[in-house]
DOPAKE-629348 format. One record per residue (C-alpha): residue number from 1; residue in three letters; x, y, z. Coordinates in nm, 4 decimals, padded with zeros to 6 digits. Layout:
[node NUM; 'ALA'; [X; Y; Z]]
...
***
This chain:
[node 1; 'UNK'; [08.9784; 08.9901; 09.3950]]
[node 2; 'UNK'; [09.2951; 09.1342; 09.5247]]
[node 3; 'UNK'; [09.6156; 08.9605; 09.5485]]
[node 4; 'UNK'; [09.9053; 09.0101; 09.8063]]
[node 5; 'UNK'; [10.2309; 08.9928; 09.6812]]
[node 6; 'UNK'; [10.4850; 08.7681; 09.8517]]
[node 7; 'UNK'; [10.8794; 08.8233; 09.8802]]
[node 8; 'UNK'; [11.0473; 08.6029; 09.5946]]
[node 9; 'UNK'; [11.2928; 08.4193; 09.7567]]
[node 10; 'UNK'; [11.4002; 08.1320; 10.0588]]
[node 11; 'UNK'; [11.7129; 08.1424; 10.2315]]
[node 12; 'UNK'; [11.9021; 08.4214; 10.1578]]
[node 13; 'UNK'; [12.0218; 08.7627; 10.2855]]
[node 14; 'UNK'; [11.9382; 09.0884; 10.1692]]
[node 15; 'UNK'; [12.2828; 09.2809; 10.1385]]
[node 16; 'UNK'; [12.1124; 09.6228; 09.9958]]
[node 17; 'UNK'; [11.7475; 09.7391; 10.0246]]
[node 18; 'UNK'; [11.5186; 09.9753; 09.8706]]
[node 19; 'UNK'; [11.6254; 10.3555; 09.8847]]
[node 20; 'UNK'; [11.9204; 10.2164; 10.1441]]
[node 21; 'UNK'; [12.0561; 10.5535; 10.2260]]
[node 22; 'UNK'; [12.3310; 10.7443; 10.2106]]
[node 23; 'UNK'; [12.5845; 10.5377; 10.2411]]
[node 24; 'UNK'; [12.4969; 10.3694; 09.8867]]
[node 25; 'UNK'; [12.4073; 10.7576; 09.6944]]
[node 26; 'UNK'; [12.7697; 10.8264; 09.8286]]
[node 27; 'UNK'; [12.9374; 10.4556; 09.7234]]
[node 28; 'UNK'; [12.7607; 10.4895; 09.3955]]
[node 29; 'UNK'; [12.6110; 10.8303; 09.2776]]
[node 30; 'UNK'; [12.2755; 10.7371; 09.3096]]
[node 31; 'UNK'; [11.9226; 10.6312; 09.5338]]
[node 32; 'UNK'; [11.8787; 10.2119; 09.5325]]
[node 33; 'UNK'; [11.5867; 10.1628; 09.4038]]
[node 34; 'UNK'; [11.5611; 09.7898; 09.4392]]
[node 35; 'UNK'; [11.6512; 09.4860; 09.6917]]
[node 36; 'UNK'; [11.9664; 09.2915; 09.6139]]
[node 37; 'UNK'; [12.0484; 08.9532; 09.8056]]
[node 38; 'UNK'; [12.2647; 08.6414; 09.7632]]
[node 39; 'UNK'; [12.1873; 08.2822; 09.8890]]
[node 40; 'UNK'; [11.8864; 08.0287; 09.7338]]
[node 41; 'UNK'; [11.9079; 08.1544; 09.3505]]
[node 42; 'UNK'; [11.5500; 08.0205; 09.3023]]
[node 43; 'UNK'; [11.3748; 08.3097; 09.2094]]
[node 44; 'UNK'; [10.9863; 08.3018; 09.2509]]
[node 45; 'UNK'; [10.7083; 08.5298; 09.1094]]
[node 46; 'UNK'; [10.5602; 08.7208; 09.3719]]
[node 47; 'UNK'; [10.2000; 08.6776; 09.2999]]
[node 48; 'UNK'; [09.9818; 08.5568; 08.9706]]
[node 49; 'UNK'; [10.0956; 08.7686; 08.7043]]
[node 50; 'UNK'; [10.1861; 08.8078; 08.3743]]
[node 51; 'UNK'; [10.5357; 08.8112; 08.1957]]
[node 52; 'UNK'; [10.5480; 09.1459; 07.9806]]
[node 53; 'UNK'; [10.9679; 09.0796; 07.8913]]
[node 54; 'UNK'; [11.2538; 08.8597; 07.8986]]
[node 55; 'UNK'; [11.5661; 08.8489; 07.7802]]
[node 56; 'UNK'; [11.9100; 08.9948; 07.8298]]
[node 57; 'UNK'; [12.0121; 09.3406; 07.9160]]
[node 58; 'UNK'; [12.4049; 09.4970; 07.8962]]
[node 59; 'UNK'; [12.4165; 09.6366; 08.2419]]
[node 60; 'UNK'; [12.1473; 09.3950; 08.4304]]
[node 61; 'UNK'; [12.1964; 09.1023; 08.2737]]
[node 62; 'UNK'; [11.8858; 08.8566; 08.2725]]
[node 63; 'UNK'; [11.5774; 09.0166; 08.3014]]
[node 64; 'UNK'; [11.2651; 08.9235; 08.3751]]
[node 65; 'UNK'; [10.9677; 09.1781; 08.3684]]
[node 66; 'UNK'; [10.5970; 09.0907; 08.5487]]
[node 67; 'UNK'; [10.2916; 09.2636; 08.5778]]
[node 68; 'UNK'; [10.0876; 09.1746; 08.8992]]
[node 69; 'UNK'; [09.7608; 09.3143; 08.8554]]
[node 70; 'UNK'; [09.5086; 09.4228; 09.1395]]
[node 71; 'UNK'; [09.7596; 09.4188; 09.3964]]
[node 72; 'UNK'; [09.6257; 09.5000; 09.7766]]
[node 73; 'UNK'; [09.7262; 09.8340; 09.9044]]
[node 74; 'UNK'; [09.7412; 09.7675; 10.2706]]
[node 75; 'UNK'; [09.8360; 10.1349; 10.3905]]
[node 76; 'UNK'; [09.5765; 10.3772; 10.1479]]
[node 77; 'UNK'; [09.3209; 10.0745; 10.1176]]
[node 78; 'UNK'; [09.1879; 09.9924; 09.6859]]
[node 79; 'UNK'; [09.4320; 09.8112; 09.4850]]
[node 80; 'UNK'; [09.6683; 09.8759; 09.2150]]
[node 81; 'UNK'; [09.8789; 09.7382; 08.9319]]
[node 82; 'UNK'; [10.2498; 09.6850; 08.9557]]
[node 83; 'UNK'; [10.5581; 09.5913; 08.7258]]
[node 84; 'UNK'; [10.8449; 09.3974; 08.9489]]
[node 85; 'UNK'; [11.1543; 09.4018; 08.7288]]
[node 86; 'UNK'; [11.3920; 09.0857; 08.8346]]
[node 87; 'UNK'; [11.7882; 09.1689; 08.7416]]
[node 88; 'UNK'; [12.1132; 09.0211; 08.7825]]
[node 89; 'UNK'; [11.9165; 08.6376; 08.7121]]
[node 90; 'UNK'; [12.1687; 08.3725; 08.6507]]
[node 91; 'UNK'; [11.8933; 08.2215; 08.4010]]
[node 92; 'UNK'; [11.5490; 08.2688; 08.2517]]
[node 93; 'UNK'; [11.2714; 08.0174; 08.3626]]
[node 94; 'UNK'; [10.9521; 08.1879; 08.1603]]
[node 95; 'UNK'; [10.8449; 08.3229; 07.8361]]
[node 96; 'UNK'; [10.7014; 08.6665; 07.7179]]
[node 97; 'UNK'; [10.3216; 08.6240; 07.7886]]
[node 98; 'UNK'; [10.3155; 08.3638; 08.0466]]
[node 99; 'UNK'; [10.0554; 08.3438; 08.3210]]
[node 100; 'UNK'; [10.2461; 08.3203; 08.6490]]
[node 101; 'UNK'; [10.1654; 08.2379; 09.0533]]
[node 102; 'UNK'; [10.3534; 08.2570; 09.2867]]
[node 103; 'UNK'; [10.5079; 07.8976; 09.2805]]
[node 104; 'UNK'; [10.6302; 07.9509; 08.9571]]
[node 105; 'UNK'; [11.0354; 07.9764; 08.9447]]
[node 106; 'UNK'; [11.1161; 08.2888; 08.7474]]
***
């Protein structure tokens, strides 16, 4: 059955966004390709998933990789896998291989 995936967080404010625009190519020499924010730091999964990587990175800091699998595509219709890569994590709630939902604090 297909799964929809929920946005991670509670209480906080998104201060750059996906592909944000010009503005950030010309701050920083390059396209945003994810959402940063400040606020809650509970991080959530986004859906039931599994943990493919953990651990910490020089430029990213704590990362935490999941695969969500048979994920609802709402515009084209089927469903698809996808790989959400959490940065920038003040800590590390799961392990490598762990079954995750979305109530579970990443």
């Amino acid at each position: 059955m297909t799964q929809k995936l929920i946005l991670p967080v509670n209480n906080c404010k998104v201060t750059v966004s996906y592909k944000w625009g010009n503005a950030y190519a010309h701050n920083y020499g390059g396209t945003h390709y994810g959402m940063d924010m400040y606020g809650n730091s509970t991080v959530y999964a986004m859906g039931a998933g599994t943990v493919m990587a953990c651990g910490w990175d020089n430029v990213c800091g704590n990362v935490v990789v999941i695969r969500y699998n048979d994920v609802a595509d709402h515009v084209y219709g089927g469903s698809y896998d996808v790989i959400v890569r959490y940065y920038h994590l003040a800590s590390i709630c799961v392990k490598k291989g762990q079954a995750v939902t979305k109530d579970t604090v990443v």
